[in-house]
Structures are given as C-alpha cells and as structure tokens.
C-alpha positions as semicolon CSV with decimal commas, in nm:
position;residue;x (nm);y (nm);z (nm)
1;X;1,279;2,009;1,379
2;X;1,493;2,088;1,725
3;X;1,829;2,224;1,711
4;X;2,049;2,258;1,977
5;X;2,039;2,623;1,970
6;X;1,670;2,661;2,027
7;X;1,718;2,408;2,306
8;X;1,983;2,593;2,473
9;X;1,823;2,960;2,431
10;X;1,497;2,837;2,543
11;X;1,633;2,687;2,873
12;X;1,839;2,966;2,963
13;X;1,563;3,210;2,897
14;X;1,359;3,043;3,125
15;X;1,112;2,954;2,823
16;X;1,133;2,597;2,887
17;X;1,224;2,346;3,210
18;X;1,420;2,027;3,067
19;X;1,138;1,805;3,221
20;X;0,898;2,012;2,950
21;X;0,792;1,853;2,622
22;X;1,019;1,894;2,310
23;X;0,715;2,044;2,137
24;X;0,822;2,345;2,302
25;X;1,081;2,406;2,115
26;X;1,028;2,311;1,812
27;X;1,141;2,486;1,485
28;X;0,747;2,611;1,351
29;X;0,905;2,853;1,076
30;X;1,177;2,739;0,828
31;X;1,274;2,788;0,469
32;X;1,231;2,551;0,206
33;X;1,370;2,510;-0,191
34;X;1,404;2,250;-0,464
35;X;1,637;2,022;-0,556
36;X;1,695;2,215;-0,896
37;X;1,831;2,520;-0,741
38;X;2,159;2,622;-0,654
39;X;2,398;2,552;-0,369
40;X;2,380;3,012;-0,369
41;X;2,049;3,002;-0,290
42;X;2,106;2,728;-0,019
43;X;2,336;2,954;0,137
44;X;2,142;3,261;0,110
45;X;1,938;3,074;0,357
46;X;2,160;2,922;0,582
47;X;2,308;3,257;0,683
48;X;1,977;3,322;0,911
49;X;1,841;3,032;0,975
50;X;1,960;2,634;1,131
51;X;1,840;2,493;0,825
52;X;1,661;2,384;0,538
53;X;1,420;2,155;0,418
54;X;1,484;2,062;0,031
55;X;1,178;1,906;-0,151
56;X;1,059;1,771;-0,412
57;X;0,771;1,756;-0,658
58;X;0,587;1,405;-0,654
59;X;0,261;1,295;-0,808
60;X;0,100;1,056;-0,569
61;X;-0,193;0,833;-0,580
62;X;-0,531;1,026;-0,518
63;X;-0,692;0,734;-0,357
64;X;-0,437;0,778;-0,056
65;X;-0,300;1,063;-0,041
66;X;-0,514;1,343;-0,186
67;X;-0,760;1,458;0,028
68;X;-0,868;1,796;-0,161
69;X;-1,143;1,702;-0,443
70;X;-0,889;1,736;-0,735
71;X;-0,987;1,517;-1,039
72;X;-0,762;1,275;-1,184
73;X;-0,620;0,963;-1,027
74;X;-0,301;1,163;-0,927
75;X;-0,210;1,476;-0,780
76;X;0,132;1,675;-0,682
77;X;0,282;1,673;-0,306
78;X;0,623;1,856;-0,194
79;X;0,793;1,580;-0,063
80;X;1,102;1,650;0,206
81;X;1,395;1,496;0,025
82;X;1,681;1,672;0,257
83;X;1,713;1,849;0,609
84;X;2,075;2,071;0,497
85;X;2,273;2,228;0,782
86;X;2,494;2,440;0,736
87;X;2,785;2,221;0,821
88;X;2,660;1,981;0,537
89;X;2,704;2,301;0,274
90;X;3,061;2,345;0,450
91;X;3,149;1,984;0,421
92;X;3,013;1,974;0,040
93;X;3,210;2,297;-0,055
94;X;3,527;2,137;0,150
95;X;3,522;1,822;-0,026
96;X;3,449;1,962;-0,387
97;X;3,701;2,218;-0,365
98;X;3,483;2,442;-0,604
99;X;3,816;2,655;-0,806
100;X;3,544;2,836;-1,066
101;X;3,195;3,059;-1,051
102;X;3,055;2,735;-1,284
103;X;3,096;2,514;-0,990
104;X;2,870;2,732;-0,748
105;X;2,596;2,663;-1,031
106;X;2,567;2,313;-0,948
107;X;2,199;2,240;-0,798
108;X;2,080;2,024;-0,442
109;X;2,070;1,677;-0,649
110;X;2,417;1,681;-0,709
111;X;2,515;1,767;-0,331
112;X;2,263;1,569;-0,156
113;X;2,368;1,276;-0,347
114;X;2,686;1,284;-0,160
C-alpha cells in the first residue's frame, strides 16, 4: 500500500523524484489481525502505523491455489478482507456512539460490515 504520508516524506527527503516509480514508496512492513478481534486491538495498532490489513482464514482449493505439497484437496490461506485507516476506526466509533466498556468488545466483522 501507498499513503500519502510516505509519499510526501519521501519527496521531501529527497528519497524519491515524482517522475520515480510508486514502488518506491511502498508500505513493505504493516500489521495485520483477524476479523474476530477487537476494535482495542485495532487501535493499539493504528496509533503507529497508517494502517491495517484485516484477514481472514479461508480453505481454498489445492489444485489452484496451494503450491506447498500439503495433502488433502484443501488447504488454509489468510485472505485480506479489510485495509482499516484510522479515520475508518474514528468514523465507526463516531457513528456507534459506544456509551459502555461492552461496546469496545465488539470484533472487525461487526465494523467492517458497515
């Protein structure tokens, strides 16, 4: 991923000319949860870095997808479900209004279904 930030920092550095490719700046080290865990934990994360990717579990077809020997027709893949910024925590927290402690509790599924 490229954020604006890394953009800007890079360029006025003098890390990167605008004519240069974007894979100069791309994000090569981010954080990464499940959709079962809790909107704390998302923002644990968001307070140092632009973002995070949420995945998911999926079994997926051997024949395709599964390049590593494993027997059985099947085999499990983290799927990215979810790039969260932190304006999208801000904008779930805004438009929940969470009152109580229970509500912080919630998991990813129920905000990312928004």
């Amino acid at each position: 991923m490229v954020t604006l930030g890394t953009i800007l920092s890079c360029v006025t550095a003098g890390e990167v000319k605008l004519s240069d490719a974007v894979s100069k700046v791309l994000c090569k080290h981010y954080k990464q949860l499940h959709l079962t865990d809790n909107l704390g934990k998302l923002s644990h994360i968001l307070k140092t870095n632009p973002f995070a990717l949420v995945v998911n579990d999926a079994a997926q077809s051997k024949i395709l997808f599964c390049l590593d020997g494993a027997d059985g027709p099947t085999c499990q893949r983290q799927m990215v479900v979810s790039v969260v910024k932190p304006i999208d925590l801000l904008i779930h927290i805004t438009t929940h209004k969470m009152l109580d402690l229970s509500s912080s509790e919630c998991s990813l599924l129920d905000t990312l279904s928004l």
